[in-house]
N, C-alpha and C positions, 0 to 999 in steps of 0.2 A: 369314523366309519367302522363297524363292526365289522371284527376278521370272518372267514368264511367257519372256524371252529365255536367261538361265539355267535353267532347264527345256529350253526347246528344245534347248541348248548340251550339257547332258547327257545327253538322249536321243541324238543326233547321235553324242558320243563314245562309247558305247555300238555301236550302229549297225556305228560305222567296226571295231569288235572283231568281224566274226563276217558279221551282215546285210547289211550296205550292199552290196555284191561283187554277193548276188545281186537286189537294187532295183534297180542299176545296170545290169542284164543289160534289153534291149531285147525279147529271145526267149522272153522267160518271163510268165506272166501269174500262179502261184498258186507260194508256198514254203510247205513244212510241212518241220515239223522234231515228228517221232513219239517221240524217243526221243534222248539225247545221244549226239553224234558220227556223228549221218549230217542229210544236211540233203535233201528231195523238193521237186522244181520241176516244173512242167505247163510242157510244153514244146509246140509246134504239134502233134509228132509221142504226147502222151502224160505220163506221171507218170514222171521220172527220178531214180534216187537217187545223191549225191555223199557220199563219207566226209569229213568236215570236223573237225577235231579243236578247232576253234575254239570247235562250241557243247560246252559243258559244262554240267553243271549249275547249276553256280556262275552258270556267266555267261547263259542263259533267265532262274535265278531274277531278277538284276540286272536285267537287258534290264525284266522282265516289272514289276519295283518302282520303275525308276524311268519307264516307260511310264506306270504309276500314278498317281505325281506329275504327269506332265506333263498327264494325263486329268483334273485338277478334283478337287475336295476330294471326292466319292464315290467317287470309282475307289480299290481296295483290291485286292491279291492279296496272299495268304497262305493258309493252312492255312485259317481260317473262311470267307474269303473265295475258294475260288478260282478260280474264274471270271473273267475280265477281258476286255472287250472295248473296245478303246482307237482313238485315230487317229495314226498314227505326225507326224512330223512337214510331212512331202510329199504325207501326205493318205491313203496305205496306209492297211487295214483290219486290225489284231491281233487276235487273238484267242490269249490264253493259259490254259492250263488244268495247274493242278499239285495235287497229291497234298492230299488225298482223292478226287479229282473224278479221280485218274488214277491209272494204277500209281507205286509208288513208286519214286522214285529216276528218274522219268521228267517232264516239263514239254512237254506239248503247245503249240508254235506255229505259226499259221496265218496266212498272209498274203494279202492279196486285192491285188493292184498296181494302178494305177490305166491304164486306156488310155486315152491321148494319141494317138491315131490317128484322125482320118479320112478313112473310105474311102466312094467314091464308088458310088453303082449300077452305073455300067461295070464298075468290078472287081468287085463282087457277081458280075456277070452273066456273068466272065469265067474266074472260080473256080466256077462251077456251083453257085451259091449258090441257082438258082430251079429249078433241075431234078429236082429229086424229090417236086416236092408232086403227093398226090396228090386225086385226085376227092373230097369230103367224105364221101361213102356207102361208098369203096370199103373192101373188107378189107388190112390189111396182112396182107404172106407171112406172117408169125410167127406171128399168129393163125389162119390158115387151117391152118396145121402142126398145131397142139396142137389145135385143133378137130377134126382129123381122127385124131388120137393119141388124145383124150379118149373120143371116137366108139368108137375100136376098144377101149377099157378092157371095152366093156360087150357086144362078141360073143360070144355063148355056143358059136359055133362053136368058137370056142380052144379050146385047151388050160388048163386050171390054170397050170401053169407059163409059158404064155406071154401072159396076162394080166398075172401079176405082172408078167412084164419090161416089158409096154407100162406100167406103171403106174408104175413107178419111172423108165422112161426119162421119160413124161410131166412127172414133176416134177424129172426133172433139166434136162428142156429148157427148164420153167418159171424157175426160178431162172439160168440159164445167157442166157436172152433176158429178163432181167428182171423177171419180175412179180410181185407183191405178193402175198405168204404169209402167212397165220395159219394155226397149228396150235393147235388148241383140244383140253381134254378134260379130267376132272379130274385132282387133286395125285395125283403119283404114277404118269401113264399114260404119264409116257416124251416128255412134248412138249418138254425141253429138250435132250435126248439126239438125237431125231428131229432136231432142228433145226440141230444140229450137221453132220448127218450132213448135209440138204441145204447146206448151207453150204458144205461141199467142191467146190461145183460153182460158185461163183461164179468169174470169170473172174481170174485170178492179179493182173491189169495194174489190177486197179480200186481204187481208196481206202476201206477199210471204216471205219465206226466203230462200235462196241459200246456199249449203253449196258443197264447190270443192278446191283443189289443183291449180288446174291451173284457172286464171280469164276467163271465157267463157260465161259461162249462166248468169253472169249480165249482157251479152249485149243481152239476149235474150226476154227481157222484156221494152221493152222503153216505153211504153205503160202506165207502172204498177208501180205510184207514192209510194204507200205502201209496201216499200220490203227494205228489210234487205242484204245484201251479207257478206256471211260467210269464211272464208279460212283458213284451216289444210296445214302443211307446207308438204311436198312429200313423206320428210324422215322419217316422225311421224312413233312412235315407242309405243304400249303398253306404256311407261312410258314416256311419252313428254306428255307435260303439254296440247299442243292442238293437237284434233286429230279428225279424222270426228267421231268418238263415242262421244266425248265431248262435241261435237258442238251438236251431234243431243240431246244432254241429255239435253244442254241451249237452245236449241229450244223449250221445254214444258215451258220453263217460258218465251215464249217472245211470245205469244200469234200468232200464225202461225193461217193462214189457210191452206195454202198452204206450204211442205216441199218438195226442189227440191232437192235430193243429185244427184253429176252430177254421180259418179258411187259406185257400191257394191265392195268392192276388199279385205273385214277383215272383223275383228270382230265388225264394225260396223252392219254390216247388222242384229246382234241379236237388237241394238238399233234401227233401220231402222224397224225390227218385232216390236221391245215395241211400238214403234212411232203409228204404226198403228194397233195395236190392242189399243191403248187409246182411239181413238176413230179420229186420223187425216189421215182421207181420202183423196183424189186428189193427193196425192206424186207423182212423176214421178222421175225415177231413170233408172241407165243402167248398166250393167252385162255385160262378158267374156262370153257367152255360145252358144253350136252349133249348137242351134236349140228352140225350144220355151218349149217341154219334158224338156231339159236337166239343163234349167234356175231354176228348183224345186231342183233338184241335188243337182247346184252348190252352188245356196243361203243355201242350208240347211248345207254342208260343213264349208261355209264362218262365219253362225253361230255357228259352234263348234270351231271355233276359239276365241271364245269372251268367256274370266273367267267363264262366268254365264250362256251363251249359251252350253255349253261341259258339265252342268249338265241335260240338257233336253235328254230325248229319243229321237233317231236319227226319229221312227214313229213318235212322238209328231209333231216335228219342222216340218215335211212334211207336218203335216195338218193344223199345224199355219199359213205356209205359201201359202198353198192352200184358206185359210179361206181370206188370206188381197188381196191378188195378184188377180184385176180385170181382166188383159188384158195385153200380150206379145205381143211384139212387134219383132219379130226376123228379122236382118238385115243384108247383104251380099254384098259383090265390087268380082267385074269378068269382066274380061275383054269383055266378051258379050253384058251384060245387064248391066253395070258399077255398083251403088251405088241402093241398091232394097230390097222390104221389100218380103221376102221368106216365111214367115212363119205368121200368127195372131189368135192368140190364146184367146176366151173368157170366163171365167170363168160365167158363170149366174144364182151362188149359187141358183139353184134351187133343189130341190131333185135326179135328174136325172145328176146333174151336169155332163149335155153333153161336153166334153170337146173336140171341134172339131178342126180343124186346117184348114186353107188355104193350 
């Protein structure tokens, strides 16, 4: 058995193959490495990407097994295992994720760097670090935008045709200024297809990551070099090692901006509520429900299925999820009018919280 200074000594040499270069960098605060032979760094100005020929597969898988070792007799990556979230040796946060848990021939890492800076309230004060708060009651611009968009969905003054366009610009400016989507409807009405569609409108520059059963919504991004795809196996089980709760819980350490679970169907959706009350807005996700009402219903259900969700009061969980949930999207196939969206629903956390429908 390796001492605990041999361990370290490995990880190190390791490190010096590839990662160390960018630990070393003073300007950087998060590296991802999506895919081998390009390595992403959050720079003051944004997410930048570097061609690196260094990571290879070969050498994440290495990095990420003997990371393992150095982690304590339960840290495991491999195929059963692969999930890992480790402490590099200078105190960095790892986070690796390899095939089943990701595309193949691909080994997701993430790094969290540690700041060693401090700065004083003069330089807060001097960077305009206090200048934009505003009044507790007041409306932000963005809301007052889509409120006023949402407003015009429903004048019958219009036209047909220029209904739809406020309707679709509406959700495109929804997802484009971040807010929190479900599209509900039953199997078959088109909510992973739709979903796709708003998805195009996510801002190019931001970090996605995907997290679904079946491969779908990685093709819904060709756009969007920054992004992660994630994969729970169908049968997952409360006790299987990968599940969409476990992905959504290694999602907080790989630095998302963007979380897309393709649907709500368990006790993930209590981790799908923690996700977004942390503070990660623009999720877009999709629900079983019979109408855009009934989507509060069922999510608050699907959280009392989760160990730690089934301690909350069933009032509680209704208004957590009133509080994160921007805008429903409710969708329906009929032989009439084939694949259509019946229902849109916006929340505009305003005091009044008028909650109107189409």
């Amino acid at each position: 058995m390796s001492s605990p200074v041999e361990k370290d000594l490995t990880v190190r040499v390791q490190l010096q193959k590839g990662l160390q270069k960018y630990l070393d960098r003073s300007d950087i605060t998060e590296i991802a490495v999506n895919r081998p032979g390009f390595v992403w760094v959050e720079e003051s100005s944004g997410w930048r990407q570097y061609e690196d020929k260094n990571f290879t597969y070969d050498y994440l898988a290495k990095l990420g097994n003997v990371c393992a070792v150095y982690g304590g007799e339960n840290k495991t990556l491999d195929s059963a295992h692969p999930v890992l979230s480790v402490e590099l040796p200078d105190g960095e946060r790892a986070q690796f994720v390899m095939p089943p848990a990701c595309k193949n021939g691909t080994i997701s890492l993430t790094v969290r760097k540690i700041s060693k800076d401090v700065i004083g309230l003069d330089s807060y004060i001097k960077n305009g670090y206090f200048s934009h708060i505003r009044p507790k009651d007041s409306l932000d611009p963005i809301h007052e935008e889509l409120s006023a968009l949402y407003k015009g969905t429903f004048d019958t003054n219009k036209t047909s045709d220029t209904l739809n366009l406020l309707r679709a610009e509406f959700l495109k400016r929804c997802v484009e200024t971040g807010k929190t989507i479900v599209i509900a409807g039953e199997t078959g009405s088109g909510k992973t297809t739709f979903m796709k569609a708003l998805m195009q409108h996510i801002p190019t520059d931001q970090r996605i990551i995907t997290i679904e059963d079946v491969p779908e919504l990685l093709y819904g991004l060709p756009k969007h070099e920054n992004q992660v795809n994630l994969f729970y196996p169908s049968e997952a089980t409360d006790k299987s090692t990968v599940t969409a709760a476990s992905l959504m819980r290694s999602c907080l350490r790989m630095k998302p901006d963007r979380i897309l679970l393709a649907e709500l169907r368990g006790g993930e959706t209590f981790d799908f509520l923690n996700v977004c009350l942390s503070g990660h807005s623009g999720s877009i996700t999709s629900c079983h429900a019979g109408s855009c009402g009934q989507v509060f219903d069922y999510l608050a259900l699907k959280v009392l299925q989760s160990s730690t969700g089934r301690e909350l009061p069933y009032p509680v969980i209704q208004q957590l999820l009133h509080q994160v949930i921007d805008v429903i999207v409710h969708v329906h196939r009929n032989r009439t009018y084939g694949r259509h969206i019946t229902e849109l629903f916006y929340n505009s956390h305003t005091e009044e919280k008028k909650n109107e429908s189409l």
